[in-house]
C-alpha distance (Angstrom), angle and dihedral (degrees) to the residues before:
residue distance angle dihedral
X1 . . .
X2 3.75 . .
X3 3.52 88.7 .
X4 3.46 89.0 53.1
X5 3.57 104.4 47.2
X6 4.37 79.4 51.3
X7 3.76 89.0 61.9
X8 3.91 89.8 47.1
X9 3.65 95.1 60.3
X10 3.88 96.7 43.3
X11 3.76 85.8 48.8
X12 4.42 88.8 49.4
X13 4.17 82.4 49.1
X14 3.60 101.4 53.0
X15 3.57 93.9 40.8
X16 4.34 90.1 49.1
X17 4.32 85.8 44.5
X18 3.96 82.2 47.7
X19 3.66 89.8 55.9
X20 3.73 105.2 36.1
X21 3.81 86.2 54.8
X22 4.08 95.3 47.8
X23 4.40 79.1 49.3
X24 4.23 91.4 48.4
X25 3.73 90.6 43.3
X26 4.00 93.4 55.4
X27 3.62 95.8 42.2
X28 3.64 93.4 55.2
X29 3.81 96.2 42.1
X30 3.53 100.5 49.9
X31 4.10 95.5 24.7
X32 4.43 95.5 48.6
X33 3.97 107.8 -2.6
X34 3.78 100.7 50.8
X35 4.02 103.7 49.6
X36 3.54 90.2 49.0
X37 3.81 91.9 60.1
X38 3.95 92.4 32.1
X39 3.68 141.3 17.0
X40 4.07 113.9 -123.7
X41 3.62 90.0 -150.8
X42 3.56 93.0 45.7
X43 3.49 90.5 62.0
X44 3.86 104.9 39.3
X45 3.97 81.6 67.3
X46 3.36 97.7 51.3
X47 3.74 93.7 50.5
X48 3.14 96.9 46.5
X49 4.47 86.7 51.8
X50 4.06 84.7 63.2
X51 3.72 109.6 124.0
X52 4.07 127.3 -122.6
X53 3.60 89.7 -105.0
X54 3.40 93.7 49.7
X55 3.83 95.4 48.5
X56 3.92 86.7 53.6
X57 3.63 88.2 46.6
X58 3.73 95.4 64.4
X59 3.45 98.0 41.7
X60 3.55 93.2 53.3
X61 3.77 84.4 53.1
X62 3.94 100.9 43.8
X63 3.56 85.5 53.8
X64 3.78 88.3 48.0
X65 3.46 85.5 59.1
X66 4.22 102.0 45.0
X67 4.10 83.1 59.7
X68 3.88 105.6 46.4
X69 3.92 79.6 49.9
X70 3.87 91.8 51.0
X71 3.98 86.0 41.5
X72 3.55 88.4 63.8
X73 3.60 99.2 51.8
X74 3.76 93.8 48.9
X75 3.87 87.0 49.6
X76 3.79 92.2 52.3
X77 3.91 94.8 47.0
X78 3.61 110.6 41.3
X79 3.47 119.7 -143.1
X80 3.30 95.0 32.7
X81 3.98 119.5 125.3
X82 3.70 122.8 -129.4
X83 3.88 87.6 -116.3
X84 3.71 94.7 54.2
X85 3.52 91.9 45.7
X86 4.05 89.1 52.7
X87 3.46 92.1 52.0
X88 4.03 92.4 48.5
X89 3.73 94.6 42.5
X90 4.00 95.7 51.9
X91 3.68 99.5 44.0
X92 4.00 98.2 45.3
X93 4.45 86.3 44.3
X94 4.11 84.7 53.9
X95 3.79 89.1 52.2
X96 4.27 90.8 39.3
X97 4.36 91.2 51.2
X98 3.70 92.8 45.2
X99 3.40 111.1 43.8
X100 3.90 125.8 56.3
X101 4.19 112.4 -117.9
X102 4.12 77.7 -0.3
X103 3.75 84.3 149.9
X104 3.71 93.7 106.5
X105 3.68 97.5 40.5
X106 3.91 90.1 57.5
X107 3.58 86.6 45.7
X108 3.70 81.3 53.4
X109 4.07 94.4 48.5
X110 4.04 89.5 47.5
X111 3.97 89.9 48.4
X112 3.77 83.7 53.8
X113 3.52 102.0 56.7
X114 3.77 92.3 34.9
X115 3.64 97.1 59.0
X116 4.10 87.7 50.0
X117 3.44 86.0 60.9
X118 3.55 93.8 55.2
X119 3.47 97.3 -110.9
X120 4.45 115.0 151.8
X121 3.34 123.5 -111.8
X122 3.40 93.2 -127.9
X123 4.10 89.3 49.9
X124 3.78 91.0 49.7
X125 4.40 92.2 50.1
X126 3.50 91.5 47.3
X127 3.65 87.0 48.5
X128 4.00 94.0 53.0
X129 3.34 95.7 47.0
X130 3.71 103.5 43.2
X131 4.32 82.6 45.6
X132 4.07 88.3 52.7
X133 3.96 102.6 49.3
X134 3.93 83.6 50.9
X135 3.24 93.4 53.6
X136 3.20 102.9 46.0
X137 3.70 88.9 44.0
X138 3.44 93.1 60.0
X139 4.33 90.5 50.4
X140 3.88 90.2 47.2
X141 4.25 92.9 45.9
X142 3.50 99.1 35.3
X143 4.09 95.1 75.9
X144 4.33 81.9 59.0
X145 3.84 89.2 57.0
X146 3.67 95.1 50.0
X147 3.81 93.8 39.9
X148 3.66 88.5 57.8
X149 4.04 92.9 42.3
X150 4.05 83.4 52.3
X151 3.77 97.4 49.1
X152 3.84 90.7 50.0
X153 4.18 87.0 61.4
X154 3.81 90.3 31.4
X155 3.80 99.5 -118.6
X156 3.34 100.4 114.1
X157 4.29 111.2 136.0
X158 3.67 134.6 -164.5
X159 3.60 99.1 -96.9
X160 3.45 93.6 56.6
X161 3.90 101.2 52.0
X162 4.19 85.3 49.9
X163 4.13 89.1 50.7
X164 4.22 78.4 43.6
X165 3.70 94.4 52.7
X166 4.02 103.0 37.4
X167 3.97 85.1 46.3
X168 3.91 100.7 50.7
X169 3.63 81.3 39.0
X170 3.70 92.4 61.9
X171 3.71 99.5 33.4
X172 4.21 91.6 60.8
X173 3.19 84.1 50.2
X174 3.70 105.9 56.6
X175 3.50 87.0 28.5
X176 3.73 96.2 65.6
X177 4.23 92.0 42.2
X178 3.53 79.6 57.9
X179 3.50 98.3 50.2
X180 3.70 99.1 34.2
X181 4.20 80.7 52.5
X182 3.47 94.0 49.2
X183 3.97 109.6 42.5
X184 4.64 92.6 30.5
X185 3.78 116.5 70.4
X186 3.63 83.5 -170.9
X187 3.41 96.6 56.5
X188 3.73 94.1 49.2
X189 3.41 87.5 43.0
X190 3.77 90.5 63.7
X191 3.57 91.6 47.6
X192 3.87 94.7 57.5
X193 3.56 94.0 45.8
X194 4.12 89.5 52.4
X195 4.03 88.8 44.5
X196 3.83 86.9 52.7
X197 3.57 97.2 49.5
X198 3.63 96.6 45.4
X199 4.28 83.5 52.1
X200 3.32 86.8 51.8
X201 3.83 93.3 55.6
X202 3.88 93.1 44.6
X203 3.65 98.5 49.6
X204 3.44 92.7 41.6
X205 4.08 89.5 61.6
X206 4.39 81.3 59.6
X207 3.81 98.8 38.4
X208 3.35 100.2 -107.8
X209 3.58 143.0 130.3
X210 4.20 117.6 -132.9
X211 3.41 136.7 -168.7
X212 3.79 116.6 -45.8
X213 3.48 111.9 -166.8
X214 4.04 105.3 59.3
X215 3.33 103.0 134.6
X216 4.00 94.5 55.3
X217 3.95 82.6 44.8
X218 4.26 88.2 49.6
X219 3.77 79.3 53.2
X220 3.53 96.9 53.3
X221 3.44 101.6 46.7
X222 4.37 91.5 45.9
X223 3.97 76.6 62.4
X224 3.51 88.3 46.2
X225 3.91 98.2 53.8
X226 3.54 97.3 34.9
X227 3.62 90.9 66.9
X228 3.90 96.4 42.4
X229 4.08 82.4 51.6
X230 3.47 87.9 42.4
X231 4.06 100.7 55.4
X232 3.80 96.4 22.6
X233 3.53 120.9 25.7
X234 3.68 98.5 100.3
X235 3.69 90.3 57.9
X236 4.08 90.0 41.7
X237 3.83 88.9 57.1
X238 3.84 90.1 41.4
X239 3.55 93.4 55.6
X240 4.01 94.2 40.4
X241 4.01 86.1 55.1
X242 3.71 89.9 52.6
X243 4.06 93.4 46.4
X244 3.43 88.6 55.3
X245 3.37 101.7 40.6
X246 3.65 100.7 50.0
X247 3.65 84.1 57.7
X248 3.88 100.1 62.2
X249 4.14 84.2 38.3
X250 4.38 79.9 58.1
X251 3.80 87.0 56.0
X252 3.55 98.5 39.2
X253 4.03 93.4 51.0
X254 3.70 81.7 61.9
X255 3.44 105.8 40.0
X256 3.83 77.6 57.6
X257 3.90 97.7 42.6
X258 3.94 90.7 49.3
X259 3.69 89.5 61.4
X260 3.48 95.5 -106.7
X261 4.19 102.9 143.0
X262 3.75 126.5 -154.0
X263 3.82 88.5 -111.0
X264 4.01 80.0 73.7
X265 3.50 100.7 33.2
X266 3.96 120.3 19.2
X267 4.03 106.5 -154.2
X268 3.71 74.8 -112.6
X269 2.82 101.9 75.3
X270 3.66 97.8 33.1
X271 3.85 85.7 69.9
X272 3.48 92.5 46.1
X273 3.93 89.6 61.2
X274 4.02 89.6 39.5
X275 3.76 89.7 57.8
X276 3.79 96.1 42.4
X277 4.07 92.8 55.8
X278 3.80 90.1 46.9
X279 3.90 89.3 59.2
X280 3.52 92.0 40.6
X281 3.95 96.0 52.5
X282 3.95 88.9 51.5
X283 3.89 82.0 96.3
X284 3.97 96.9 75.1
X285 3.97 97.0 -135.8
X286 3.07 101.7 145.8
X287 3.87 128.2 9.0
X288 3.97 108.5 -81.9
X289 3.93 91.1 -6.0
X290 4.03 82.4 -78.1
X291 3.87 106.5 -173.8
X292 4.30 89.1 4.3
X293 3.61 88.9 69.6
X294 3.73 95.9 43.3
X295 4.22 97.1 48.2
X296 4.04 96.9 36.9
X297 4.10 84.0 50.6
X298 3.73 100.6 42.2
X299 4.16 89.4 43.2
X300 3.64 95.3 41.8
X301 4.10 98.5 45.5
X302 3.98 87.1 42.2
X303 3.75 100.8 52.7
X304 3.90 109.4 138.6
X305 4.00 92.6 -0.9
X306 4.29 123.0 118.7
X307 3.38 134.8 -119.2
X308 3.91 99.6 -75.3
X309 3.64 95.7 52.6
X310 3.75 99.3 38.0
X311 3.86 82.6 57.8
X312 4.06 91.4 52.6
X313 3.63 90.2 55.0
X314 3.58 97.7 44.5
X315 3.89 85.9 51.9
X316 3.76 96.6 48.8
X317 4.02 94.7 47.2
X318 3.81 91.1 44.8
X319 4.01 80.7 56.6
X320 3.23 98.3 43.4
X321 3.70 93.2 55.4
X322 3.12 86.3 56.1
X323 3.31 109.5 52.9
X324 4.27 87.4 46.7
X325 3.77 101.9 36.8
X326 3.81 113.7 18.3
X327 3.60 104.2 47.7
X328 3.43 97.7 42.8
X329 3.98 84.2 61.7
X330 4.29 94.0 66.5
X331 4.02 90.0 40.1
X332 3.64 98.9 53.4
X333 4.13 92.2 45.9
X334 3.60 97.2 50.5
X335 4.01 86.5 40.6
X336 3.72 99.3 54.8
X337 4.55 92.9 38.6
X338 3.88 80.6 58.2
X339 4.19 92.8 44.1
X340 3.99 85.3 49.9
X341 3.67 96.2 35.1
X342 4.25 84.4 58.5
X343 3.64 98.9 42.5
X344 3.69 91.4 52.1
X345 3.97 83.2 51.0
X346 3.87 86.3 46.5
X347 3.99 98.1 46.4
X348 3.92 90.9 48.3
X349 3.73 105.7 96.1
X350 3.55 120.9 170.7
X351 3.98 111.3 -122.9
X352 4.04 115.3 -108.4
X353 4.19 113.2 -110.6
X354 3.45 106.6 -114.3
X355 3.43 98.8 -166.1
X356 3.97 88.9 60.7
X357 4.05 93.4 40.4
X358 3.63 87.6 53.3
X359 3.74 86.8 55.0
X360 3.59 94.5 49.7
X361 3.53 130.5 96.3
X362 4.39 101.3 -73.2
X363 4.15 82.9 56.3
X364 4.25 85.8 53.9
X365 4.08 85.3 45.1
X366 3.78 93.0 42.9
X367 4.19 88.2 44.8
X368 4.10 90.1 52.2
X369 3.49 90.2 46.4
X370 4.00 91.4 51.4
X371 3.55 76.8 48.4
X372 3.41 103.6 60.7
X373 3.98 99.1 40.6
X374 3.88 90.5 48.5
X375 4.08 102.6 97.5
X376 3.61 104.0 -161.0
X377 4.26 83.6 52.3
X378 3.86 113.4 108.8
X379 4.52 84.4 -36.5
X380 4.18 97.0 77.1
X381 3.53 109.9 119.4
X382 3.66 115.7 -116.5
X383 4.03 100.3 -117.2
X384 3.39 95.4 -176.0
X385 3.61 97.6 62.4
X386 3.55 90.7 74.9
X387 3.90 123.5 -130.3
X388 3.69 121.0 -34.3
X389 3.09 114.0 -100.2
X390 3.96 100.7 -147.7
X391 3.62 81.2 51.8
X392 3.99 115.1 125.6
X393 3.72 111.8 -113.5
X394 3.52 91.9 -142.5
X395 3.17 93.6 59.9
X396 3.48 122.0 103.8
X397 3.63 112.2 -136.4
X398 3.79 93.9 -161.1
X399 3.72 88.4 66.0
X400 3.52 93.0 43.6
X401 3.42 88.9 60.7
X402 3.44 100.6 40.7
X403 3.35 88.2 50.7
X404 3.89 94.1 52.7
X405 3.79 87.4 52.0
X406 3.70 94.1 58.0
X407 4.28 88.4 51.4
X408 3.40 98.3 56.1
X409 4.08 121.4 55.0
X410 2.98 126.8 -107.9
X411 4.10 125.1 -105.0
X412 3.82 98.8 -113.1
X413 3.47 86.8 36.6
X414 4.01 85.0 67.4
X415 3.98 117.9 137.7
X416 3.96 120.7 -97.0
X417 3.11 126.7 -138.5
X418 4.33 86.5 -98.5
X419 3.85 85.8 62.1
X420 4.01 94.1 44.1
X421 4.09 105.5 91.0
X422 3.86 115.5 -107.5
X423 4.20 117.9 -84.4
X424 3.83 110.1 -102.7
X425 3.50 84.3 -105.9
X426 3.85 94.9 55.2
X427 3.60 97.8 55.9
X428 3.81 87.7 51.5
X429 4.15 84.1 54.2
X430 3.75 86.5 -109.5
X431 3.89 125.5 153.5
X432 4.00 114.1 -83.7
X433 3.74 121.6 -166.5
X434 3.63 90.9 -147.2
X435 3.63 90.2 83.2
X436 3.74 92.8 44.4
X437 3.58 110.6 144.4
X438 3.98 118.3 -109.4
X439 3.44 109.3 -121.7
């Protein structure tokens, strides 16, 4: 327990250093780095110079960019609808840009709502994972594509054929684990019997005993995510290329808005600097790359330009930042407070009256069957009648009666309500109130 407890703390300190060095990095980007590359005031005015049409423009294309995202997770979780997936998708991101290493407390909010919607546990971690090598597929190929589109124009620069290399590097890599994990029950095999031992280990430092069946579980789930591949990987892909698409298109829009002209920055280049910062910001620093993304965009898109233009592209990467991460933030909080707000409203039943269900009509059924099984109701012999006289004489009327007795059943012999046949509504698996729960 002590040990424990120990393990607790160091986990509460790395987690406070995590976020006191997300805080310090923010300040000193957007408090010293920032204004030395840009002017604030500079850009304010040249934001506030964008034309109607241009306005429109990017809010056609942010909201291009919320669905291809939502797309995605529908895609990746089948079964879900585009609304749910909305809903999921904004209120884990507001948790993800807010909180430093907030990645598994999103994960947490999405699990949440998932699992209201009846969704397996086993559905929704085949779903995350599947989701996450995508995405990071996409970060880790994307440099490729824009090396390729930079050669073609011959701008391509140093930096970007190292981010080229170290991504395609990494992207074989995982790409053939995932393969290899995927198409090998041996391999996977191997991997559950290393995940169990290494559970073993852990739980063993708490005195406790985990799972013991991983590897048939790894097995499982291959099956599992062979088939999803299988029957919807094409349109996975599909929708990962237009996630990540849509989001260079965001920064290009304003690139474009800003003034900044393809003279000064070729959509080629544009890219190039789009897929640089998403390989950078694989290293969760701060939450969303806030501040990396903005400085390593600004500096990279502005090499060799003056003052004027530098401010243009700080302007247009400040807005498009905005547009991608910020406002996101206020749509997913005010989405999932309504989404808990209604399942409380939902989950609030008000308890049956069992004094008025026990009037209703099983008590009448239950009161003609008590009825029926009582044998001095409606069948007691009228003794003061007399004898009957069609009676035989030879008969004795002690055995008669004993006889009579043995017919009919006796009172505390009476049937329950496990004897009584099932309401109409029962056999149909309907509701009955005679398993209404006592309050």
């Amino acid at each position: 327990m002590t040990e424990a407890a120990s393990d607790q703390r160091r986990k509460r300190r790395r987690q406070r250093l995590t976020q006191l060095l997300a805080i310090v990095v923010i300040l000193a980007v957007f408090g010293f780095i920032f204004p030395r590359i840009a002017s604030y005031s500079s850009a304010w005015n040249i934001v506030r110079s964008m034309t109607a049409a241009w306005i429109l423009t990017l809010i056609g294309v942010m909201a291009l960019n919320l669905v291809t995202g939502w797309w995605f997770i529908s895609t990746c979780l089948p079964g879900l609808k585009l609304r749910r997936a909305a809903a999921m998708n904004l209120s884990s991101t507001a948790v993800a840009n807010t909180v430093p290493g907030g990645g598994a407390i999103a994960l947490g909010v999405s699990w949440n709502m998932a699992s209201a919607w009846g969704i397996s546990g086993e559905t929704f971690t085949l779903y995350t994972l599947v989701s996450g090598l995508w995405s990071q597929f996409a970060k880790f190929g994307t440099p490729a594509v824009a090396l390729i589109a930079l050669v073609a124009v011959g701008g391509a620069d140093r930096t970007l054929v190292l981010a080229t290399v170290l991504g395609t590097a990494v992207f074989l890599a995982a790409f053939g684990a995932v393969v290899a994990a995927l198409y090998d029950d041996r391999f996977m095999a191997a991997l559950g019997r290393l995940a169990q031992r290494v559970l073993n280990r852990v739980m063993g430092w708490f005195r406790r005993t985990g799972p013991q069946n991983l590897e048939q579980g790894f097995l499982d789930f291959r099956h599992q995510a062979a088939h999803l591949i299988k029957t919807r990987g094409w349109l996975i892909s599909l929708s990962t290329l237009a996630s990540d698409l849509t989001g260079w298109v965001v920064q290009l829009a304003c690139l474009r808005a800003c003034g900044v002209t393809s003279d000064v920055v070729s959509w080629e280049k544009s890219f190039a600097g789009y897929a640089l910062i998403r390989l950078l910001t694989t290293i969760p620093i701060t939450p969303g790359g806030l501040g990396i993304t903005e400085v390593g965009l600004t500096a990279y898109l502005a090499s060799g330009q003056g003052t004027a233009v530098t401010d243009r592209i700080g302007a247009a990467i400040l807005l498009a930042r905005a547009l991608t991460f910020v406002i996101p933030i206020p749509l997913g909080a005010v989405n999932f407070t309504v989404w808990k707000w209604l399942r409380r409203k939902i989950d609030v039943v008000p308890e049956p009256d069992v004094a008025s269900a026990d009037a209703g009509p099983d008590a009448d059924a239950a009161a003609s069957t008590d009825a029926a099984a009582d044998p001095e109701a409606d069948t007691e012999p009228n003794t003061d009648a007399g004898p009957d006289p069609d009676a035989d004489p030879d008969t004795d009327p002690d055995t008669d009666a004993d006889t009579d007795a043995d017919a009919i059943p006796a009172a505390d012999t009476a049937p329950t309500a496990d004897t009584v046949p099932a309401a109409e509504g029962e056999r149909s698996g309907g509701p009955s109130t005679s398993t209404a729960p006592t309050p």
